[in-house]
N, C-alpha and C positions, 0 to 999 in steps of 0.2 A: 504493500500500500504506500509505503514511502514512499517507495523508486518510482512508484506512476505518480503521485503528488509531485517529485521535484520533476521528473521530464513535463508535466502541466505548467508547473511554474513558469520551467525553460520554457516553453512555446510561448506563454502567454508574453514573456520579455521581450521574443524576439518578435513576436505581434506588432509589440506596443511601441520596440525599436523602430518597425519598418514604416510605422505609421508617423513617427515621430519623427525621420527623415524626410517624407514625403510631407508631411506642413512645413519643414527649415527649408525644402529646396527651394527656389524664387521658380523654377521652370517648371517643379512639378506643381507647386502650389493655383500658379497662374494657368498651367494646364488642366484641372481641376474645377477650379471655378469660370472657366470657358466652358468644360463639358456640362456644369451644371445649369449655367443659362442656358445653352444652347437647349435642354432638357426642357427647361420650364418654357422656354419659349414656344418650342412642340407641342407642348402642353395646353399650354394658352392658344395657338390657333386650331388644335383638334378639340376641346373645351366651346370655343366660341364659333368655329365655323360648322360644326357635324351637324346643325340641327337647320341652317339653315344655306347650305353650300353644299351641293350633291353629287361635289367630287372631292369630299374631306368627309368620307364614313367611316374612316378604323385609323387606329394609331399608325401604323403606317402608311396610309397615304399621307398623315401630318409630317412623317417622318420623309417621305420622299421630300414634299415638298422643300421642308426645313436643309435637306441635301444638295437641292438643286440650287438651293435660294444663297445659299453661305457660301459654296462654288461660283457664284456667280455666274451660272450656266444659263438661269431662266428659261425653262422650254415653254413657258405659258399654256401651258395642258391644265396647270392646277393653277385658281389667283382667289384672295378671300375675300369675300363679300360684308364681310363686319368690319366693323372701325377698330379692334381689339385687333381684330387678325391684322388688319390692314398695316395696326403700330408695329404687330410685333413683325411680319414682314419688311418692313423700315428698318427697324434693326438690325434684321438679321442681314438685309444688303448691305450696310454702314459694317456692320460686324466683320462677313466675309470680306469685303476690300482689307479691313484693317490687318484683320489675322494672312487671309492670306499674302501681305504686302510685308507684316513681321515674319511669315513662314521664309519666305523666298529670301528675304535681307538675312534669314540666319543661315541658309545652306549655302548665300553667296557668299557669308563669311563663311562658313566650316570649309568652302571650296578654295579661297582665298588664301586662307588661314594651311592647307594642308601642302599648297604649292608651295607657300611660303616657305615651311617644314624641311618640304623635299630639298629647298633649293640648298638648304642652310646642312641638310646632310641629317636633319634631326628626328626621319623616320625612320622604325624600322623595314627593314629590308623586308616584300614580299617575300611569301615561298618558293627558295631557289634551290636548283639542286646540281650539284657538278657543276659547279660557281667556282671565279677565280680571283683571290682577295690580293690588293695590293698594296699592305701595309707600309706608312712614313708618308715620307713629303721630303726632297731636295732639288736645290735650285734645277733647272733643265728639268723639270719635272713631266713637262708636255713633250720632251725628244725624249725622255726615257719610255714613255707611258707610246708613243709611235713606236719607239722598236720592240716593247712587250706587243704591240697588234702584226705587227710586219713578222716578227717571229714566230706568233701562236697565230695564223689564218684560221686554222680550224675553232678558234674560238670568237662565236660574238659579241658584239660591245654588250649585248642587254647581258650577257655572262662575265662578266668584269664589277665586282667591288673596289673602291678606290677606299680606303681607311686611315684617316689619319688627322691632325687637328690644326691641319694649314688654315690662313687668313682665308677670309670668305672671296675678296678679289683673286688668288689664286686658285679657287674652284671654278668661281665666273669665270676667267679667263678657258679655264681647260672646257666648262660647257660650253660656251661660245664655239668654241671651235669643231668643225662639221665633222671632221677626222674622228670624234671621239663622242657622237651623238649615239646616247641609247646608255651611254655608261653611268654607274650605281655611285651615289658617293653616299659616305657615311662618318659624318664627326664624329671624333671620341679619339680614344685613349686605344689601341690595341693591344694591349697587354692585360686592359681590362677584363676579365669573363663577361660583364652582362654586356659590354658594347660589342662585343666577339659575337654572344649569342644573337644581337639584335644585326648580325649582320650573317646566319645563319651557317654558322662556323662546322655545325655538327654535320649538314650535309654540303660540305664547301670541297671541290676536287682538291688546288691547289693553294699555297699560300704566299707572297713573296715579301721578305720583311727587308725594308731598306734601311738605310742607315740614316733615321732619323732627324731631319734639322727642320721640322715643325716651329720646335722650341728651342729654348737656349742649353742642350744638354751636352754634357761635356764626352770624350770618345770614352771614358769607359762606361758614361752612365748610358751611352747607345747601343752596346754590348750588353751590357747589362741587361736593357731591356730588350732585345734581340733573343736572350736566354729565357728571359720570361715568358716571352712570346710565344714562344715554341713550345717551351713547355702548359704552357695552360692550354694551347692548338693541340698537343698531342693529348695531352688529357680531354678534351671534350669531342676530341673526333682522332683515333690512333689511324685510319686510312688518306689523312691529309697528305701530301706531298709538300713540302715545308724547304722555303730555301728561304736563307738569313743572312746578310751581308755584316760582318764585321769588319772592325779596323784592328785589333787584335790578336795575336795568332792562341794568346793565353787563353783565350774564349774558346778556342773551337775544342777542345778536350769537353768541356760543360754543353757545348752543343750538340757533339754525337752526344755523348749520357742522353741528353734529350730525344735523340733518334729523330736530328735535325735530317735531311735526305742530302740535301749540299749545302754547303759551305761556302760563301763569297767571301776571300781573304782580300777584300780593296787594295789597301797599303802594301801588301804583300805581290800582288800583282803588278802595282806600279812599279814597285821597288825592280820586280827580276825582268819588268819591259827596258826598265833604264839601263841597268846593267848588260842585257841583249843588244840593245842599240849603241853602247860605249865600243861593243868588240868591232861596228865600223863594216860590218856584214852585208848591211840590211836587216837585220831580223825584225825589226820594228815594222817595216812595213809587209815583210810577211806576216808576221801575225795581225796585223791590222786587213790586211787581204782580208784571212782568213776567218776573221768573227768579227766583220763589220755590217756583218747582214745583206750584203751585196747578193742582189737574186741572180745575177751569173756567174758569182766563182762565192768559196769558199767551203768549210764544214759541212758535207748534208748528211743525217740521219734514216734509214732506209728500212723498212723490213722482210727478213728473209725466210722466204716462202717455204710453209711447213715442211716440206719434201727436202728440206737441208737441213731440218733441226734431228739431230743424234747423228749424223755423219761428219765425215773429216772437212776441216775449214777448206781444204785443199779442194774438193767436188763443189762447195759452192764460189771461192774463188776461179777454178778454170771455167765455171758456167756463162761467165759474167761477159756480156758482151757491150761495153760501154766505154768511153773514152774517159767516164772518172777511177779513180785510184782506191781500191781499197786498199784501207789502212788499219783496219781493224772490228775487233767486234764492240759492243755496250750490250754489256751483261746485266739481267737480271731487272729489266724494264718495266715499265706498268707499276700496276699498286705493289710497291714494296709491302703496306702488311701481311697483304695476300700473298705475294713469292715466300713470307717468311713462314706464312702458313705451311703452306705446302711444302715448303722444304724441312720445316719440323714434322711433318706426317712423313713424309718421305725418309727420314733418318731413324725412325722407330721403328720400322720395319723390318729392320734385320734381326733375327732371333740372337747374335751375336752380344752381348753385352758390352763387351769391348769396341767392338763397331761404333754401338749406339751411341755410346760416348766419345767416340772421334768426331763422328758424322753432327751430333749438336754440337761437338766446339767447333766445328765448321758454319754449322748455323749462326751462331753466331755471331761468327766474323762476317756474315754477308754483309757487301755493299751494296746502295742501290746504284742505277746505272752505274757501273762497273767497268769503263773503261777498260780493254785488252786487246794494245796493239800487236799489228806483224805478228800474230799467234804461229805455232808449228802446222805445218800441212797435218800431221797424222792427229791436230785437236779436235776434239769431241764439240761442234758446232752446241751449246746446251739451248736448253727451253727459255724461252721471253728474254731473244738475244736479239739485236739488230744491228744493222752492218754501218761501219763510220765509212764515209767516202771523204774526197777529197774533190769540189766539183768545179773545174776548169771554167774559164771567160769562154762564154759564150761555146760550153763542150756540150753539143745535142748527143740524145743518147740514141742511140740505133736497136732496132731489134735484135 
């Protein structure tokens, strides 16, 4: 008997709660005593017109009427004959203009008010799936954010998250420009979880973390959070593909532990392009040839057709009938969680115990793309492998 007394109690509270919100709101209150005129008005011309007006017999025909009349639609089928009706039809035209003239003024602000939002980065993201988040903000932002589209074709602008808490003239500049029309942007912090979530982190393909200068943060505190990053992405989605640009080389140890996929060593790169270009070579402008995104020479990425996956590199090398250069294979491609899946199911299957344990501390060590130049002809070509070319100014490829 208690326990039904106190759940009675609890209802009656949360009763007396919801009714006691709906008199403090200003929109529900005012919503309220609209439906109640509108009631008594119905009222008032089926009351004074049924007895002597012999198209107002039932509560609904008052009720049509009062429908048409607040709409402002008028079809003149129904009009009242008494001076009672007559008032309360006056009003109810006076009424209609007004409510419907506040309806329309508030959904032109809700509509106003929500582009607004969008513009400023401060909605959350629809539901996206196999979305490609592109964390930070640094100067050239609009030539980095072209050679991420010129590099990824297979992905559209409306599949691009831009995340980060640049000045609002540097977003307007990058909407403005036609090259990058359809693309997602989203204010906030990326290291944050709820701004992560609100940018749909858990079903996100890829991730790319830049090296931050939004703000005024100094090079380790953009490592830093470069580490964060990654790790709070792998925690609310472990299928992410995650690449993090440091300045640091002492960071990248903390960023595999995170099961970062690449590593971007900046400073580390400039440093060994200088040192290459002092030897007097060229080599500066070979490498710049070669990953400067040029669509008729450089790096291309390729994949090789199942009928060469478990055979020797050497069958799918003399197959190749093309003027570019293979130079190798990239091991272990696609969703990393998923190869590491399968390659832990795959290493349990030896009844060997000894085995077992070689073959996981091989799991282990897997890398994702996996670079493996000049391999030996007698190599085992392995599964979700594709071939690195080298592709020549203007080399067509022939059947």
């Amino acid at each position: 008997m208690r326990k039904s007394d106190g759940r009675k109690k609890g209802s009656s509270k949360r009763i007396r709660s919801r009714f006691r919100e709906l008199f403090t709101s200003t929109a529900s209150l005012l919503g309220l005593i609209t439906f109640l005129v509108l009631v008594i008005i119905m009222l008032v011309i089926f009351i004074s017109e049924q007895e002597t007006n012999s198209k107002i017999n039932t509560l609904f025909d008052a009720f049509w009427y009062t429908l048409v009349t607040i709409t402002t639609v008028g079809y003149g089928d129904i009009t009242p004959d008494s001076v009672p009706g007559r008032i309360a039809a006056m009003v109810l035209l006076i009424a209609g203009v007004a409510l419907f003239g506040a309806l329309s003024g508030k959904f032109a602000s809700f509509l106003f008010d929500r582009q607004q939002k969008r513009d400023k980065g401060l909605l959350n993201m629809a539901k996206m799936k196999n979305h490609f988040l592109i964390c930070g903000w640094k100067p050239n932002f609009e030539r980095i954010l072209a050679g991420i589209l010129n590099a990824n074709p297979e992905v559209p602008n409306e599949k691009i998250v831009i995340l980060n808490s640049a000045g609002q003239g540097e977003i307007d500049r990058i909407k403005s420009d036609s090259r990058f029309k359809g693309i997602n942007y989203l204010h906030g912090d990326f290291t944050d979880e709820d701004t992560l979530l609100k940018a749909q982190i858990k079903t996100a393909e890829r991730a790319l973390i830049l090296a931050d200068l939004s703000e005024n943060y100094s090079a380790l505190e953009n490592d830093s959070r470069a580490v964060l990053a990654v790790i709070t992405m792998k925690n609310l989605n472990p299928r992410i593909y995650c690449v993090a640009e440091i300045a640091d080389s002492k960071f990248e140890k903390h960023l595999s532990l995170a099961r970062c996929d690449e590593i971007i060593l900046s400073s580390d790169y400039e440093q060994n392009l200088l040192v290459q270009a002092s030897s007097g070579k060229g080599m500066s402008h070979i490498l710049r040839e070669l990953i400067a995104g040029d669509a008729d020479a450089g790096i291309v990425i390729e994949s090789i057709p199942q009928e060469f996956v478990g055979k020797p590199y050497r069958d799918y090398r003399i197959s190749l009938r093309t003027r570019d250069v293979l130079i190798g294979l990239l091991e272990n491609t696609g969703n990393f969680y998923q190869r590491r899946k399968e390659a832990l199911a795959e290493a349990q299957k030896n009844p060997d115990m000894e085995k077992i344990v070689a073959n996981l501390k091989k799991v282990k060590t897997l890398q994702s793309n996996l670079p493996h130049f000049t391999p030996e002809d007698d190599y085992i070509v392995p599964g979700n492998s594709k071939a690195i070319f080298i592709h020549g100014n203007n080399a067509d490829k022939t059947e």
